[in-house]
NUVO-93083 format. One record per residue (C-alpha): residue number from 1; residue in three letters; x, y negated, z negated. Coordinates in nm, 2 decimals, m for minus. Each point is the difference from the previous one (the first is absolute). Example, Ala and Ser with C-alpha at 12.3 -4.5 7.8 and 13.67 -1.06 7.14 Angstrom:
<atoms>
+--------+-------+--------+--------+--------+
| torkol | torba |     xx |     yy |     zz |
+--------+-------+--------+--------+--------+
|      1 |   Ala |   1.23 |   0.45 |  m0.78 |
|      2 |   Ser |   0.14 |  m0.34 |   0.07 |
+--------+-------+--------+--------+--------+
</atoms>
This chain:
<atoms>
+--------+-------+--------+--------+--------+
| torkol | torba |     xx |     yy |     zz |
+--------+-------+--------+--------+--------+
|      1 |   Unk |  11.65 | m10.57 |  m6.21 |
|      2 |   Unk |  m0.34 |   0.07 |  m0.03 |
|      3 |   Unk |  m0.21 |  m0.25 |   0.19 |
|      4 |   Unk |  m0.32 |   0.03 |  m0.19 |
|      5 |   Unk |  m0.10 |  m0.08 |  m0.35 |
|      6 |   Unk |  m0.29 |  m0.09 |  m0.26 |
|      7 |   Unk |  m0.01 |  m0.30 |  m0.16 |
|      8 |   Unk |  m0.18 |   0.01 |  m0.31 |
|      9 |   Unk |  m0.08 |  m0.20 |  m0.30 |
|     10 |   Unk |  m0.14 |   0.02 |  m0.38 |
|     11 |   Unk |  m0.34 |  m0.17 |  m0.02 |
|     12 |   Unk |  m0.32 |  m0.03 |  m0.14 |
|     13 |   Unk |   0.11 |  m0.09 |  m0.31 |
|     14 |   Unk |  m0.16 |  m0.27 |  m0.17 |
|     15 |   Unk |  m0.27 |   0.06 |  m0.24 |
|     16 |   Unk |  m0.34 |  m0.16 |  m0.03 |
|     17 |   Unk |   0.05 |  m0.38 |   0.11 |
|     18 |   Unk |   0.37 |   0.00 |  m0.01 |
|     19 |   Unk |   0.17 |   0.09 |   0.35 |
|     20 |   Unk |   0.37 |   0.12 |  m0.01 |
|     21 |   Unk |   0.14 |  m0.12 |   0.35 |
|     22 |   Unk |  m0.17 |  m0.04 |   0.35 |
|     23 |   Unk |  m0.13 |   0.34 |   0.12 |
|     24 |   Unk |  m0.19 |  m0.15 |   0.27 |
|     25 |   Unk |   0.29 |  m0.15 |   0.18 |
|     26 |   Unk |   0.21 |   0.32 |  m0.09 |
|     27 |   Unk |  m0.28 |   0.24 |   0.21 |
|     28 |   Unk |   0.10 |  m0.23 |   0.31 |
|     29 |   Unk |   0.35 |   0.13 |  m0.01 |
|     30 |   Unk |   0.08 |   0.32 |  m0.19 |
|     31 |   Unk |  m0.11 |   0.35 |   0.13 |
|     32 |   Unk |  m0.05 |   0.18 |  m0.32 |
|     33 |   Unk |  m0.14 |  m0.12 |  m0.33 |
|     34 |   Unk |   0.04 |   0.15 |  m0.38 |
|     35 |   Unk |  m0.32 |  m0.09 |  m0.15 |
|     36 |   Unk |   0.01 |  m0.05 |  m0.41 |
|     37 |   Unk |  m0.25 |   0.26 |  m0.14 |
|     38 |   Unk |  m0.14 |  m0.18 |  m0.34 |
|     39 |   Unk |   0.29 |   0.12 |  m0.20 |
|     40 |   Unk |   0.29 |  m0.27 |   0.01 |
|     41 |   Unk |  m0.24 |  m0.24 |   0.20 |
|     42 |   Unk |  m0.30 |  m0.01 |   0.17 |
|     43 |   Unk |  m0.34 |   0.06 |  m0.04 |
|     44 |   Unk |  m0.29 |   0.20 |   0.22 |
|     45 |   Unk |  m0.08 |  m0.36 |   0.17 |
|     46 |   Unk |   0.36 |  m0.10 |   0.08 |
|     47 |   Unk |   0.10 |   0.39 |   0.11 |
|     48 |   Unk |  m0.35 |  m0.04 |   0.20 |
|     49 |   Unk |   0.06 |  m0.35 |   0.18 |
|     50 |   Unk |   0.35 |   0.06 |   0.04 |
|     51 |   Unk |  m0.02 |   0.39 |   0.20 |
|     52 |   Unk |  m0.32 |  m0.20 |   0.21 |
|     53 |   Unk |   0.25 |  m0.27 |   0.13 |
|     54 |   Unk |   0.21 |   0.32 |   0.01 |
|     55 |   Unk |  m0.24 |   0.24 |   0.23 |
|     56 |   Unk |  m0.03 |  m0.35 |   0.23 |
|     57 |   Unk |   0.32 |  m0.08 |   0.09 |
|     58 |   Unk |   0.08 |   0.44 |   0.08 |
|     59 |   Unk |   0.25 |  m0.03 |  m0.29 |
|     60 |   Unk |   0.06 |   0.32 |  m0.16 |
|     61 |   Unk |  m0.13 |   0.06 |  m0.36 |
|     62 |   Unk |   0.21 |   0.15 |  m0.32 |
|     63 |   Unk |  m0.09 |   0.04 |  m0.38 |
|     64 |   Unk |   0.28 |  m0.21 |  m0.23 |
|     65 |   Unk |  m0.02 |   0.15 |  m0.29 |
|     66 |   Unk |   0.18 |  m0.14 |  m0.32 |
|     67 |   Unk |   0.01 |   0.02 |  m0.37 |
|     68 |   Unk |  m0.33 |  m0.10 |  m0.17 |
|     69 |   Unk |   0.14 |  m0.32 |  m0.09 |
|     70 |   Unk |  m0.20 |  m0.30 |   0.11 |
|     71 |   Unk |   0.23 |  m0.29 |  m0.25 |
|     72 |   Unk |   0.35 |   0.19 |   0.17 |
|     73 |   Unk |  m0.09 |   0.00 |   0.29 |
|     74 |   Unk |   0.07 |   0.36 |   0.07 |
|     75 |   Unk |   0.38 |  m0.09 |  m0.07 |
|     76 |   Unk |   0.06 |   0.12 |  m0.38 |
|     77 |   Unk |   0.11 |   0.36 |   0.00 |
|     78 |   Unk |  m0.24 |   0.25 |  m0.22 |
|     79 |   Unk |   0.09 |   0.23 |  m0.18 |
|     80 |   Unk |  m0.27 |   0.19 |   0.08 |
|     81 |   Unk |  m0.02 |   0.45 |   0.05 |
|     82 |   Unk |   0.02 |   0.07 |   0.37 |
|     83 |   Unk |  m0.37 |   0.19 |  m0.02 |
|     84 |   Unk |  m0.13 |  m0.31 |  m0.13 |
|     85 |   Unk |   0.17 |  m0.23 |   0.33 |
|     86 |   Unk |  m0.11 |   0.29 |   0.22 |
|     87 |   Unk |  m0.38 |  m0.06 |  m0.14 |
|     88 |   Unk |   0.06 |  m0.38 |   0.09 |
|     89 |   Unk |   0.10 |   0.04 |   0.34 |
|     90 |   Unk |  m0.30 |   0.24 |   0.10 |
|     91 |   Unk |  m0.20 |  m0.23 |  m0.18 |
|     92 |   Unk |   0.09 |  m0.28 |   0.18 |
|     93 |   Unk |   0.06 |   0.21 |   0.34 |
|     94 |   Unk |  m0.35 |   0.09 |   0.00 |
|     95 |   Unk |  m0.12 |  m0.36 |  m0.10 |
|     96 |   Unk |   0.15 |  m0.10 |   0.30 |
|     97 |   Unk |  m0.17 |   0.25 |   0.23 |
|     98 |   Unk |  m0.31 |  m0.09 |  m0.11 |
|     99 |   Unk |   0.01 |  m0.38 |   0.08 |
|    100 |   Unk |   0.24 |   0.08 |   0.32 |
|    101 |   Unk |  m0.32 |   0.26 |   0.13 |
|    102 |   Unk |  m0.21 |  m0.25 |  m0.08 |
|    103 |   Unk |   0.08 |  m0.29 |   0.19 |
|    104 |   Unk |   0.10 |   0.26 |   0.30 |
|    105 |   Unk |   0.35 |   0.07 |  m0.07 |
|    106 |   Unk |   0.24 |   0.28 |  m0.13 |
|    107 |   Unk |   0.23 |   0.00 |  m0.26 |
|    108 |   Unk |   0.33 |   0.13 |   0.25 |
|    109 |   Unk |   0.30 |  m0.07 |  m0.23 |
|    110 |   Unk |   0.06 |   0.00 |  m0.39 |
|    111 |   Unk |   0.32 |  m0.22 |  m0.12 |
|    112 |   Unk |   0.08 |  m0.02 |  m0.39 |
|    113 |   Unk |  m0.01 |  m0.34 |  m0.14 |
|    114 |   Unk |   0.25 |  m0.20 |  m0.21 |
|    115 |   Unk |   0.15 |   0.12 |  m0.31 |
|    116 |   Unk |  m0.17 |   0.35 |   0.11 |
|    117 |   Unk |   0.19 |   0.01 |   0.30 |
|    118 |   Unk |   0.35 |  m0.12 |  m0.12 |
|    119 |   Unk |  m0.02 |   0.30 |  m0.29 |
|    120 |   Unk |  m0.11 |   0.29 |   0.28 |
|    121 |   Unk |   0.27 |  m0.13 |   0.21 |
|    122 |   Unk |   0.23 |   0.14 |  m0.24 |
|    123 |   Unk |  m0.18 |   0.26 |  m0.19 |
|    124 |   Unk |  m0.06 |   0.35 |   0.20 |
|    125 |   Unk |  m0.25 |   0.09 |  m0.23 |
|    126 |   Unk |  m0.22 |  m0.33 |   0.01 |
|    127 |   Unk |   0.02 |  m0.04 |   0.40 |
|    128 |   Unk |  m0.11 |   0.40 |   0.02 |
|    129 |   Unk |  m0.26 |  m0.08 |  m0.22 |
|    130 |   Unk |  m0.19 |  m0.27 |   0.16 |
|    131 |   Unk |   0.07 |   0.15 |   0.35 |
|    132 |   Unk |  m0.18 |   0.32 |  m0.10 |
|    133 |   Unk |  m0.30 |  m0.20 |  m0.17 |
|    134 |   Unk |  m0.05 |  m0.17 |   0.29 |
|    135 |   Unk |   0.04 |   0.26 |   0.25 |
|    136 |   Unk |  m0.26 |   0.20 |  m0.23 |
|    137 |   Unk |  m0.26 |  m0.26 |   0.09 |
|    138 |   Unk |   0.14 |  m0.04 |   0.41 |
|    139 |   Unk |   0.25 |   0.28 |   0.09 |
|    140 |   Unk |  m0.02 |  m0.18 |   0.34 |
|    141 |   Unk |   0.14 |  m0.38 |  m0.18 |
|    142 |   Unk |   0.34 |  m0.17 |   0.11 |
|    143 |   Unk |   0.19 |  m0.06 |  m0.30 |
|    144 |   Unk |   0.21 |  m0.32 |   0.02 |
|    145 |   Unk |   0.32 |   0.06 |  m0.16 |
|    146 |   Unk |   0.31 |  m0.17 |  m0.06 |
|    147 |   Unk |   0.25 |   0.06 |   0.21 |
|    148 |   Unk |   0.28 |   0.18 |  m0.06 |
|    149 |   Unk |  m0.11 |   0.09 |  m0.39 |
|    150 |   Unk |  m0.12 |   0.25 |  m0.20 |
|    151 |   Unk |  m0.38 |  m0.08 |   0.15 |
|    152 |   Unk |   0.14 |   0.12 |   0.32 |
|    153 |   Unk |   0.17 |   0.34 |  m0.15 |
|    154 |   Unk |  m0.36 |   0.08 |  m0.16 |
|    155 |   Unk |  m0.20 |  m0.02 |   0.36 |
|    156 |   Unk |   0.27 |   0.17 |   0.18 |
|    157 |   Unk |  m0.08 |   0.26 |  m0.32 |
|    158 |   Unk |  m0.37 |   0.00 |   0.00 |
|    159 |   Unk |   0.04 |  m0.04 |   0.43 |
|    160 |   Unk |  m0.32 |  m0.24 |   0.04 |
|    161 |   Unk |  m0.03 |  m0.28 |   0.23 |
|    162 |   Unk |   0.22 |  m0.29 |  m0.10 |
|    163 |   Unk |   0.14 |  m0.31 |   0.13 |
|    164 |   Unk |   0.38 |  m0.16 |  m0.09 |
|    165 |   Unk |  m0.06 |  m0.37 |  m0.14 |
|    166 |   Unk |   0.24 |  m0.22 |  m0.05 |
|    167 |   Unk |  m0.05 |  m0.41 |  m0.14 |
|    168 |   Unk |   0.05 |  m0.29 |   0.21 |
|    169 |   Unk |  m0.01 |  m0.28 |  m0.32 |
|    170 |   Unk |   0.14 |   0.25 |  m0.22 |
|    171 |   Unk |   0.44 |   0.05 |  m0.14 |
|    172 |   Unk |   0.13 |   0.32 |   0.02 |
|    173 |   Unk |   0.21 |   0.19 |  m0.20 |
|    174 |   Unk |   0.27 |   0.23 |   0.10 |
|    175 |   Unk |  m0.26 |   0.33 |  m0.10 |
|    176 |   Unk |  m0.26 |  m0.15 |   0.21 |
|    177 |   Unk |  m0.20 |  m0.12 |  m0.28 |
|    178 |   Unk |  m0.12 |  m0.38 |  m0.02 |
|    179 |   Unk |   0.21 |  m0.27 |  m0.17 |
|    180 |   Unk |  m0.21 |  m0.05 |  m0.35 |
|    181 |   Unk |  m0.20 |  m0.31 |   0.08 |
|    182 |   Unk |   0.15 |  m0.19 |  m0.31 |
|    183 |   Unk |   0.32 |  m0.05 |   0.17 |
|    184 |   Unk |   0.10 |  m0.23 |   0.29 |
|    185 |   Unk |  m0.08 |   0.02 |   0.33 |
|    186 |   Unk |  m0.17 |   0.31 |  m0.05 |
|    187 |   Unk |  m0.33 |  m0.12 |   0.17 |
|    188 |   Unk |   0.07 |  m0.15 |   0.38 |
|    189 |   Unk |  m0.22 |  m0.34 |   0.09 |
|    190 |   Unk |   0.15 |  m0.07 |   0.32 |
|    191 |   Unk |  m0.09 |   0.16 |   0.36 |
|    192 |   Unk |   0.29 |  m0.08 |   0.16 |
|    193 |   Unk |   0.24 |   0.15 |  m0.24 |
|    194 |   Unk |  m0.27 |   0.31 |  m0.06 |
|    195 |   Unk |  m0.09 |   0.07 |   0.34 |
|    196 |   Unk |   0.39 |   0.03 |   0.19 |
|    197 |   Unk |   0.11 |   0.23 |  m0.33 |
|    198 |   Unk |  m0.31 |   0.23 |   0.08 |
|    199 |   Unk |   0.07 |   0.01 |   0.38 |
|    200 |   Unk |   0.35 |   0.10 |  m0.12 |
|    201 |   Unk |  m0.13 |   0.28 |  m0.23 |
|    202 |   Unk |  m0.24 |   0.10 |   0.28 |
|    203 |   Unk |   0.30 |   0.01 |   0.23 |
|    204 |   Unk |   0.22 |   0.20 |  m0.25 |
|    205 |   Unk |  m0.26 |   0.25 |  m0.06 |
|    206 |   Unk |   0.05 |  m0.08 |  m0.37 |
|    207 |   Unk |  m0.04 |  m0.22 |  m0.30 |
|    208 |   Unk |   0.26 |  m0.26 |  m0.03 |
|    209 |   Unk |   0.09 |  m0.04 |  m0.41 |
|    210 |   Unk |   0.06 |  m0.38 |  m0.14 |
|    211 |   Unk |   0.40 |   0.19 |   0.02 |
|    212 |   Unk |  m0.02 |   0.00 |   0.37 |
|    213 |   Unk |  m0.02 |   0.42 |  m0.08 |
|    214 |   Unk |  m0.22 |   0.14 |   0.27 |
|    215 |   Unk |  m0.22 |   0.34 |  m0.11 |
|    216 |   Unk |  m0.14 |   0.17 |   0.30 |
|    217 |   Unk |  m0.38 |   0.06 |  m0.01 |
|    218 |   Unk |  m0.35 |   0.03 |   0.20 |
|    219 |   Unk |  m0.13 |  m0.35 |   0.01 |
|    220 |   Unk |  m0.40 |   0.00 |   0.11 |
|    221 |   Unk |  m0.09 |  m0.27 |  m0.19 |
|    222 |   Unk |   0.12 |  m0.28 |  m0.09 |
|    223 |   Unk |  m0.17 |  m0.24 |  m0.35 |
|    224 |   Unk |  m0.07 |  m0.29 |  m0.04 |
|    225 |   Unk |  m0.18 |  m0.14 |  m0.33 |
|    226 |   Unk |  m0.28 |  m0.25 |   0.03 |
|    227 |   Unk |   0.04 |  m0.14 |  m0.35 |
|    228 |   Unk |   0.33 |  m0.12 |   0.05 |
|    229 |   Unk |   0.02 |  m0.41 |   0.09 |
|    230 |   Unk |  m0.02 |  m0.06 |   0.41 |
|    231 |   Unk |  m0.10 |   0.39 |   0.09 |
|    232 |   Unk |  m0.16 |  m0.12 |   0.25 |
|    233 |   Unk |   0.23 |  m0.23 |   0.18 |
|    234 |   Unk |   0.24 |   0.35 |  m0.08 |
|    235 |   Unk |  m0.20 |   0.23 |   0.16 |
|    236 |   Unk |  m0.08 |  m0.21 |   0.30 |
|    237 |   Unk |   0.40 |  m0.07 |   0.05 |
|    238 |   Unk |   0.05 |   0.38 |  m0.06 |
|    239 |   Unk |  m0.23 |   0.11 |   0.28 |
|    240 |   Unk |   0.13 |  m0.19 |   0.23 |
|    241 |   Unk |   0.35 |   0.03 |  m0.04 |
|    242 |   Unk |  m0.05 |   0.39 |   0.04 |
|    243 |   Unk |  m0.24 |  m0.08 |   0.30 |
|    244 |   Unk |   0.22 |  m0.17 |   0.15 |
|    245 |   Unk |   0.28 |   0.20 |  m0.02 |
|    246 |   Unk |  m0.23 |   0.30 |   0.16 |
|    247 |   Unk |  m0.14 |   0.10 |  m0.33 |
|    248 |   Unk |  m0.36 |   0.13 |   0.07 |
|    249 |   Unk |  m0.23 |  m0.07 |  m0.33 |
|    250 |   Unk |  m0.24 |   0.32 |  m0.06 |
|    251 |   Unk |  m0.19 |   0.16 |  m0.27 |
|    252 |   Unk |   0.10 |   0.32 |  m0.15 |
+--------+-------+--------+--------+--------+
</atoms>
């Protein structure tokens, strides 16, 4: 079992003075965050406040790029061409640089958002084509992947610096994909159901499905999402139950 991992969560992604979930609080606990680059949410003041508290706190800093879809939320899938995504995520890559350089940080990770991220998941083509975009901009960038998907097949491919994710509030089905968030129980509230089941998968070396099927695979990382009702209280209670169990938190 390994017996180190990052903790990371999406962030940064209100807009203007609406706030989406309690970064602050979350930059006590996780190790890793997924800043939202403008695109599903955010703007240059939240991505700038939010990768300050960021830098602060020595959590490490990755670009969250999503579908430019501000009303979705990132979570509609678009039909869009794959040069056209790969446009948006160097866009939105190098947006993040900028303010990450500027408030005396780096940009260390890139992790697909949303809608963007369930499609590559299962599209070869989609995942290679985002991957490459970014590593054109940072051939030196961890991409976050999936674990155990198609994501993971394209960086074994393209053999860049990556990191095996898997979801601490988040279903799974038997492909390692995520349980579609309309159904139920699909999205995990509770830290002390959450936080045994990812000790267990930690322990197993592999994702365990909602069918009990296990799927062996490289866990580095392990999300939580800050948008989601008590993250806070969930990330907290996740820490600690790996923690105590002999889990040491670390960045990437």
């Amino acid at each position: 079992m390994t017996r180190k991992v990052d903790l990371n969560a999406d962030m940064g992604e209100g807009f203007g003075p609406w706030r989406m979930g309690d970064d602050a609080a979350l930059l006590d606990i996780v190790s890793s965050a997924n800043v939202a680059c403008g695109f599903h949410a955010g703007d240059p003041n939240v991505m700038h406040d939010t990768m300050r508290l960021a830098v602060e706190n020595g959590v490490g800093i990755g670009a969250h790029p999503g579908f430019a879809d501000l009303k979705g939320f990132g979570r509609r899938k678009l039909p869009l061409p794959h040069n056209e995504i790969a446009n948006d995520v160097a866009y939105q890559l190098g947006a993040a640089q900028a303010v990450a350089s500027r408030v005396g940080g780096k940009i260390r990770h890139l992790k697909l958002h949303g809608a963007l991220s369930n499609m590559a998941s299962v599209d070869h083509t989609l995942a290679r084509a985002c991957y490459q975009a970014a590593l054109d901009v940072d051939p030196n960038i961890v991409i976050m992947v999936l674990a155990a998907t198609a994501m993971e097949e394209v960086v074994r491919e393209l053999g860049c610096n990556w990191a095996g994710e898997i979801f601490a509030d988040r279903a799974y089905n038997d492909d390692a994909t995520l349980v579609d968030r309309a159904l139920p129980n699909a999205v995990l509230h509770d830290a002390e159901i959450a936080a045994p089941r990812i000790l267990k998968m930690l322990e197993a070396g592999a994702i365990i499905a909602e069918s009990g099927k296990h799927i062996p695979c490289q866990i580095d990382t392990i999300c939580l999402h800050g948008d989601t009702p008590g993250a806070v209280a969930m990330a907290r209670g996740m820490r600690d139950h790996l923690t105590n169990a002999g889990i040491t938190i670390t960045p990437l």
